[in-house]
MIPA-334969 format. One record per residue (C-alpha): z negated, y, x; residue in one letter. Coordinates in steps of 0.001 Angstrom, whole numbers, plus 500000, padded with zeros to 6 digits. Each point is the difference from the previous one (the first is absolute). Layout:
ZYXa ...
//
This chain:
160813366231772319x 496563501072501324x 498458498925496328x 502014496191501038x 498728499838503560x 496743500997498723x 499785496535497580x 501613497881501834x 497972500793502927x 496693501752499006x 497535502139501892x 497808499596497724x 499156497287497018x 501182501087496610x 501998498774496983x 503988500839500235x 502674500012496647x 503089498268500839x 503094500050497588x 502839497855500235x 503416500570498430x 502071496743499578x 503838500341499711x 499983500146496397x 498294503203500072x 496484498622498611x 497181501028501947x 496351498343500827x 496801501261501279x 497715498405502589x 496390501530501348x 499531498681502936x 496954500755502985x 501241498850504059x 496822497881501243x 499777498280503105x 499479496080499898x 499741497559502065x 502905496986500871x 499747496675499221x 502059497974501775x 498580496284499849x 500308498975496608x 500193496901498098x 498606497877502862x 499389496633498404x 500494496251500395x 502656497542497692x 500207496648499792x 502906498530500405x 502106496955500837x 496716498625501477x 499274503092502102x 497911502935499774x 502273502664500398x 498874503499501301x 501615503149498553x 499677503953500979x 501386502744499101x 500243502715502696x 501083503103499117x 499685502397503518x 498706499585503880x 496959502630499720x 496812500111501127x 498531499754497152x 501875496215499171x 497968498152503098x 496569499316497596x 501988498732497207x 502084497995502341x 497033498268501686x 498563499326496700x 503093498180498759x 500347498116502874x 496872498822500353x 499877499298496077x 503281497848500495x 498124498126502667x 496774499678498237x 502579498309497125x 501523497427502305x 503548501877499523x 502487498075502149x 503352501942499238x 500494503886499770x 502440502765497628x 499702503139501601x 501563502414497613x 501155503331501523x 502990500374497979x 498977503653499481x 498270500104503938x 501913503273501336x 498348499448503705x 496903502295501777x 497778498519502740x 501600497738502317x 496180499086501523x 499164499098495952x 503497497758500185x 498536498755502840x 496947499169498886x 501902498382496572x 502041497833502483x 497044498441501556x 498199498904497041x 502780498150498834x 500846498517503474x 496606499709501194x 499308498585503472x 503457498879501208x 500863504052499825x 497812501440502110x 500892501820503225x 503909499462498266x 502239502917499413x 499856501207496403x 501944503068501026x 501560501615502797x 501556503335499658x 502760501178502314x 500842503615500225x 503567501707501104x 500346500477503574x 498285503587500111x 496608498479498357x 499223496988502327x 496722500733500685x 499515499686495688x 501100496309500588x 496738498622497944x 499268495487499406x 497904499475496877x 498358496714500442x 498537497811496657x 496556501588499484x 497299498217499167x 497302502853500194x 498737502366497224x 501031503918500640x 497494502747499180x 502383502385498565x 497781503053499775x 499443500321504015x 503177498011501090x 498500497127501262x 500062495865500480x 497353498429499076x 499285497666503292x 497576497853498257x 502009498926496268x 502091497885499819x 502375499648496667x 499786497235497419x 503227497835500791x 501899496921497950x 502030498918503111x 503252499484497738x 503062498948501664x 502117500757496718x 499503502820497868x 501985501635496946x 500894503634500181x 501351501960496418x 502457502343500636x 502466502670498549x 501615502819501635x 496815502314500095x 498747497186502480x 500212502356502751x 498762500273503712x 496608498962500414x 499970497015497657x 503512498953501654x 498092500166503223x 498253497115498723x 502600497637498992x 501554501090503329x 496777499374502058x 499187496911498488x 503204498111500318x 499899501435503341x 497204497459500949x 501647497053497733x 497846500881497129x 502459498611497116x 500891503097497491x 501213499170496314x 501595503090499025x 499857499822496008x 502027503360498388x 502420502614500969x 500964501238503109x 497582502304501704x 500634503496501206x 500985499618503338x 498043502136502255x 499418498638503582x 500288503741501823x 497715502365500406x 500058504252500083x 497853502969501066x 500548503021498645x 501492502590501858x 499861503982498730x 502750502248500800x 500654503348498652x 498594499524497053x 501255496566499036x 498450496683500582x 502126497176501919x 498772496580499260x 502866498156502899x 499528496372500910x 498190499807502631x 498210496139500107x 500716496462499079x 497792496990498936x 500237496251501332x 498002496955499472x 499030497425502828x 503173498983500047x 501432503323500447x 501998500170496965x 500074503166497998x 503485499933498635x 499102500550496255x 501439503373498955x 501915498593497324x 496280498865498393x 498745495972500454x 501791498151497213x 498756496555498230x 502624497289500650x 500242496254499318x 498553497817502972x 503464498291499994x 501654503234500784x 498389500771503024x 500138498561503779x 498525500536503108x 496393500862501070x 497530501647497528x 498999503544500840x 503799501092501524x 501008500505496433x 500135502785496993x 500483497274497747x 496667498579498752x 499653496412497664x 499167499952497072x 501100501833496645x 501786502595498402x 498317501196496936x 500471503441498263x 496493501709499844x 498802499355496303x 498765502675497768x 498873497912496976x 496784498630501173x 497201501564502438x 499840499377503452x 497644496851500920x 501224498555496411x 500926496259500948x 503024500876497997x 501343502544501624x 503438499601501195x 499119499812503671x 496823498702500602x 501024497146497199x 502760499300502791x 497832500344502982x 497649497045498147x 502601497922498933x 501328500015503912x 496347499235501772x 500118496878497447x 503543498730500023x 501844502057502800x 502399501152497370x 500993503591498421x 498694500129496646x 502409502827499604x 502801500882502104x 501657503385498670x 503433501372501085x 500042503009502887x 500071503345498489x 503640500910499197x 500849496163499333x 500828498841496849x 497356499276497348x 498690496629499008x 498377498986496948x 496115499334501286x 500527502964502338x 496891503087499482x 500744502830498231x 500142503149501799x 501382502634497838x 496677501648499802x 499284499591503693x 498526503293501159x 501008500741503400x 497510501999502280x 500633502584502125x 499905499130504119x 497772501985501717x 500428500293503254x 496611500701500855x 498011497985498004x 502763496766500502x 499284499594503639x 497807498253503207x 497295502121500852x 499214500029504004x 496274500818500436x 497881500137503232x 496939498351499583x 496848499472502572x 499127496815501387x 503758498652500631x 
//
């Protein structure tokens, strides 16, 4: 066990043999060396055109620190493009910093979201004083001393629709943003599965030896609606009534994620559908709910890999920062 511990998590840099046994009894060997490297978790920021559009498209991975200089970039590529419609894909987004949400939030929204609730987080009745209102931020965070920048101010495309890419390791964070933004009437097409469902929030609490993580918080838009335990699903416009924002149920499409073409391919399953609806308002595809019967055109999932929840990795980071 100490030899394991040792690879997997190294005090010093050196070359490890691995060897696997499969079922059948046949066995492989793997040399392997544990390096540190660094995230990336902007990708594929580009521009398509489409329909007569210029359609924005990122992929974001994880709120870190370490996303806000890639972000800016994109942004202020997309703007430098002329982009005039947005897919945000965090179908694999498990959460992290609710100030980099934040900040996310306002430069699609621009303008009409500042000094507007992006968050507010209620704790149980012992915690009051925890009670904490995350507003759209529009200012650039120096991450190695904690701070606001006063003086920035973040590149913006003042959208009042944008697509969001989802499946069920949409978690937290990124559903902070779909929450937040149709909390200030930004229109959200939801194009995927449902996400993960994770509006409350936990500290961890050590006692004799074991580690408590109880809910303790929950999350709310402008609106104060937070109800979304159960994940925020995609749903036919026709299907749902009553004011935007009050609702777990999200227009747009439900499309199995696709595993046969790379993410920011045109092709791919979901962002084929998420074009097709900026230029006809229509699903492209429109797959049954997991458990449902089968169609013919539906994705094929048999070699869907599904990833482990983590509970603290998947989550909304609360950080105090200077200059609030």
């Amino acid at each position: 066990m100490a030899q394991l511990n040792e690879a997997l998590f190294p005090t010093e840099t050196k070359a490890h043999t691995f060897v696997f046994r499969s079922v059948q009894g046949d066995e492989k060997s793997a040399e392997m060396t544990a390096i540190d490297f660094a995230l990336s978790p902007v990708q594929n920021a580009k521009y398509i055109d489409h329909g007569g559009k210029r359609v924005g498209y990122v992929q974001f991975n994880q709120f870190i620190a370490s996303a806000q200089g890639a972000l800016i970039k994109a942004f202020n590529d997309f703007i430098t493009d002329g982009v005039s419609e947005l897919v945000l894909d965090m179908r694999y987004n498990g959460g992290g910093l609710i100030h980099s949400a934040a900040q996310l939030g306002y430069m699609i929204a621009g303008d009409s979201s500042l000094d507007r609730n992006f968050g507010v987080t209620t704790y149980n009745a012992k915690r009051q004083g925890n009670n904490r209102i995350y507003t759209f931020e529009p200012r650039q965070i120096d991450w190695t001393q904690e701070i606001f920048l006063n003086d920035t101010t973040l590149p913006t495309l003042n959208l009042s629709r944008v697509y969001v890419l989802t499946t069920d390791d949409t978690a937290s964070a990124s559903e902070m943003v779909i929450n937040g933004l149709r909390g200030i009437d930004v229109e959200v097409i939801q194009i995927g599965t449902t996400t993960r469902g994770k509006p409350y929030g936990f500290l961890p609490a050590p006692n004799c030896g074991m580690v408590y993580y109880t809910i303790q918080s929950k999350s709310a838009n402008e609106k104060g609606f937070g109800d979304y335990a159960d994940g925020f699903t995609p749903t036919p416009a026709s299907q749902i009534s009553g004011e935007a924002g009050l609702d777990a149920r999200v227009p747009g499409c439900r499309v199995n994620d696709d595993f046969s073409n790379a993410l920011g391919d045109k092709n791919e399953r979901l962002l084929a559908t998420a074009l097709h609806h900026s230029a006809t308002g229509s699903c492209l595809f429109n797959d049954a709910p997991q458990g449902a019967s089968a169609r013919p055109g539906d994705a094929d999932t048999s070699h869907a890999v599904t990833l482990p929840f983590k509970p603290l990795r998947d989550g909304a980071i609360h950080a105090t920062l200077r200059g609030q």
